[in-house]
N, C-alpha and C positions, 0 to 999 in steps of 0.2 A: 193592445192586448191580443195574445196567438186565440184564432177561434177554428177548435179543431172535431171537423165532424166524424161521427160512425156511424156506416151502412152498410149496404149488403144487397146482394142482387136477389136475396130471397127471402122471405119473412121466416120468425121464426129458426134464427140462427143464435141466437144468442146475443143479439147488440146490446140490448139493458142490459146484460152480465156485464158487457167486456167494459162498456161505458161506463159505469159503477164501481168498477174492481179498478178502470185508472181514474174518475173521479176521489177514492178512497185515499191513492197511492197521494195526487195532487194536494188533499186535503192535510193529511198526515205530516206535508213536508211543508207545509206550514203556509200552501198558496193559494190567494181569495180565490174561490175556484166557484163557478156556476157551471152547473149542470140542467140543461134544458132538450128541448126539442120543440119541432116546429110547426107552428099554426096559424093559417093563412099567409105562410110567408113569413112570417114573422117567429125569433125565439123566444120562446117563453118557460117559465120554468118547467121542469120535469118531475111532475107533481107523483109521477110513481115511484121516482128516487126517494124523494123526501118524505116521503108518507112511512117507509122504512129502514132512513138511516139515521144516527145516532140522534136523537129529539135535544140534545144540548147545542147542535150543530144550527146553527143560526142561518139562514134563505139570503144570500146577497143581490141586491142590484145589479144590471146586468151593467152598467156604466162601474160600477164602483168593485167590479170584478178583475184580477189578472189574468185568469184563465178562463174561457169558455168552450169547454164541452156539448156537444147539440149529437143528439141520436136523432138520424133523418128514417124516416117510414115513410112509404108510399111516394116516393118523388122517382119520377123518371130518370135515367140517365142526362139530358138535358135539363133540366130541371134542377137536377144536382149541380150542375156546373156552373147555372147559374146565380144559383144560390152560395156558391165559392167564390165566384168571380165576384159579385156583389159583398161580400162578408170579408174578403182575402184570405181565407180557410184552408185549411188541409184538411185531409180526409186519410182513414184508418177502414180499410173496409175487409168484413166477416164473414169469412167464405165456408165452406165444410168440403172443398174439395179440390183439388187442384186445376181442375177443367175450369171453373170459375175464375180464376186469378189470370187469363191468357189473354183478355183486350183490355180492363179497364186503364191498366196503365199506360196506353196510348189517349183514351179520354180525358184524365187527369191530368196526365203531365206530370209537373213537377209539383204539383199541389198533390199529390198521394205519395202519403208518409210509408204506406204498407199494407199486408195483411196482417189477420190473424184466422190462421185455421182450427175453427172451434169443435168443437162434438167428435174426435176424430178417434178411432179406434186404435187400441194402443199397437195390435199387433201390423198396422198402417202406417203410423208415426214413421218407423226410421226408415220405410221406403219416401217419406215426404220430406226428411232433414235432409237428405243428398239433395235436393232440389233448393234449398231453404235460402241460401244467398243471392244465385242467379235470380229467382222469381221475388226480391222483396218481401221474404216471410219474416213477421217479428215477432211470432208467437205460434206453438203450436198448442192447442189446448185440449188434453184427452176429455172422452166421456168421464162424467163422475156422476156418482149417484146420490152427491152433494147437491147439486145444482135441482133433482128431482122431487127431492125431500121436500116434505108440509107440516105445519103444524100439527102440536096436539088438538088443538083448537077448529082446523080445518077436516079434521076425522073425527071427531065428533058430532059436527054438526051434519055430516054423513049418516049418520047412525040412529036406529031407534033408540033414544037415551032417555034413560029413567030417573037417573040420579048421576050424579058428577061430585067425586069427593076429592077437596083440594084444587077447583077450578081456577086458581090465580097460578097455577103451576103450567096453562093449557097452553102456554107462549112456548112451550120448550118443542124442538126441530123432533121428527118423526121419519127417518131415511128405511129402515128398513121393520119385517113383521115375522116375528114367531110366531109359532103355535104352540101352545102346553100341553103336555098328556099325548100327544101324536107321537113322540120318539120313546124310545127306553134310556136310552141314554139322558134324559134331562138332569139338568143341576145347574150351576154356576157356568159351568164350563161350556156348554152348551149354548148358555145365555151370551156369554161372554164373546162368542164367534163374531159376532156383528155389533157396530155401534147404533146410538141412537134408535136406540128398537121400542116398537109398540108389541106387547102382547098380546094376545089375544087368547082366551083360557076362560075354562067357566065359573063363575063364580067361587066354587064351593071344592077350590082347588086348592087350599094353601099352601100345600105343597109346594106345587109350582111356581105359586105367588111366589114366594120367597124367596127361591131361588132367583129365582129373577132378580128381587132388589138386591141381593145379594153379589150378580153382576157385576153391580157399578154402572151396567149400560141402558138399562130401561128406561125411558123417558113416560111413558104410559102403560097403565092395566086395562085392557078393555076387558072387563067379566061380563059374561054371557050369557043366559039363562034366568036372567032377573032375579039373578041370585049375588047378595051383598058379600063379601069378602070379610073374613072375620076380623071382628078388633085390634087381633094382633097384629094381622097382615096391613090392616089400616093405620094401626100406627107405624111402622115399619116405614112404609111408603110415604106418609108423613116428615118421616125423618129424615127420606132423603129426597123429599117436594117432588114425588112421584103421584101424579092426579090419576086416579081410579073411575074410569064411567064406567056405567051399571047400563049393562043395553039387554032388550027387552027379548032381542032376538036369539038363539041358538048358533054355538059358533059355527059351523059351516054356511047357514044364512049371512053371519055377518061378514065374514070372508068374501063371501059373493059382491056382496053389498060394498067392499071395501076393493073391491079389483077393478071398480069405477074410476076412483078418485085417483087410486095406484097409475093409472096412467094417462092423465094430466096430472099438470104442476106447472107454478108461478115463479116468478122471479120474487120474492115476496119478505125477506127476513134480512135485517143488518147481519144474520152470519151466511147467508150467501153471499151479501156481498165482501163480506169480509174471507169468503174462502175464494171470491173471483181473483179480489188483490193479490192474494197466495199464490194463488197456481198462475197469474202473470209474472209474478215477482220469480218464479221457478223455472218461466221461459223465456223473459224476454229481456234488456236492459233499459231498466228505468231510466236511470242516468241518461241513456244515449239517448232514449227518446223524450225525456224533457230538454233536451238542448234540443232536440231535432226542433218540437214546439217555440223554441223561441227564436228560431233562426229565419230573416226573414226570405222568401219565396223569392225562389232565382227565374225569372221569366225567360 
């Protein structure tokens, strides 16, 4: 069975994405696919994949696997090598820059399948595609602000929270944040600018509220001012399993309070990884590279 690693000469690249988004791609096509990473030498499963992807998806033995996936952290350049040599591994490694990508293919050999340059700026990209063939690029993957995105559930427990209405709603993704009442211009249209938006608005706005559900895009109401949102606004929101917290604080407090969390973010929800698979499936070819995986290592 092919056991093919991803790493990366820097922490903090993105390798759980990219590992995930082709564990997803492996899954889909129908192949007993383990997804691990490694501990004392040894692989074992990758308990931060599973804890977030589809819970009908069944954990396989690593003997009773066709494919094994291993995201390595913290291993030396030697270290790495010989955890290939010992395993018979390829490797997939995650760069963010083209300076990065200029030795390790001389360490690797012919056991390095590629890169993928991740986090890269779009207006960057097509000075790095003229480069893409000669230096073994099999993917380039822009910034998104998909990959940044938290739960509803994750910003609230941020927040001074007084009441939470519709808390089984708090799984739903949270990428971007308006403010109600700040523009003239508010309404639908307004709301409508960005997906996956959290509100932020003071209680005793209906107005606003509304607007908002109105959208299609709100995923969360944070009302402000410890002020309840009215019945109608509450069923409304209701209707479309939009969860309303009631925070204790004043909106520009809670703004402050939220420019925390705004800049960290996890790898953490099955639609990350479901939007990792995407944006490879948009750069890279699959095809080629599961044959690449089953072919075996030319010494």
């Amino acid at each position: 069975m092919p056991v093919i690693c991803i790493s990366s000469s820097k922490n903090k690249l993105g390798k759980t994405t990219i590992v995930s988004g082709i564990a997803h791609e492996s899954i889909i096509r129908g192949n007993k696919t383990f997804v691990g990473k490694i501990s004392d030498g040894k692989i074992i499963h990758h308990e931060d994949f599973y804890k977030i992807y589809n819970q009908n998806y069944k954990k396989l033995d690593l003997d009773k696997s066709e494919i094994i996936l291993v995201e390595i952290n913290d291993l030396s350049t030697d270290q790495t090598n010989k955890f290939l040599e010992k395993n018979d591994a390829r490797i997939i490694l995650v760069e963010n820059t083209l300076e990065d990508i200029e030795t390790p293919s001389n360490i690797f050999g012919e056991r390095l399948i590629g890169y993928i340059l991740n986090g890269i700026w779009k207006y960057h990209k097509n000075t790095i595609i003229q480069d893409r063939s000669e230096n073994k690029i099999l993917a380039i993957i822009e910034q998104s602000r998909a990959f940044m995105g938290h739960s509803a559930r994750e910003i609230t427990e941020s927040l001074d929270t007084e009441n939470i209405i519709g808390d089984k709603y708090l799984d739903k993704s949270i990428e971007n944040f308006l403010i109600g009442g700040f523009v003239l211009d508010w309404g639908p249209e307004y709301f409508s600018t960005l997906n996956d938006v959290a509100l932020i608005v003071r209680g005793d706005r209906p107005d606003v509220q509304l607007s908002a559900i109105q959208s299609g895009t709100v995923n969360l109401i944070i009302a402000t001012g410890s002020k309840t949102p009215v019945e109608y606004v509450r069923n409304e929101a209701k209707k479309f399993d939009i969860p309303i917290v009631i925070v204790n604080d004043d909106t520009m407090t809670t703004i402050e309070k939220l420019s925390g969390i705004v800049k960290s973010f996890n790898f953490d929800t099955m639609k990350k990884i479901e939007f990792s698979n995407k944006v490879l499936t948009e750069s890279l070819n699959f095809d080629s590279l599961f044959e690449i995986f089953s072919m075996p290592i030319t010494k």
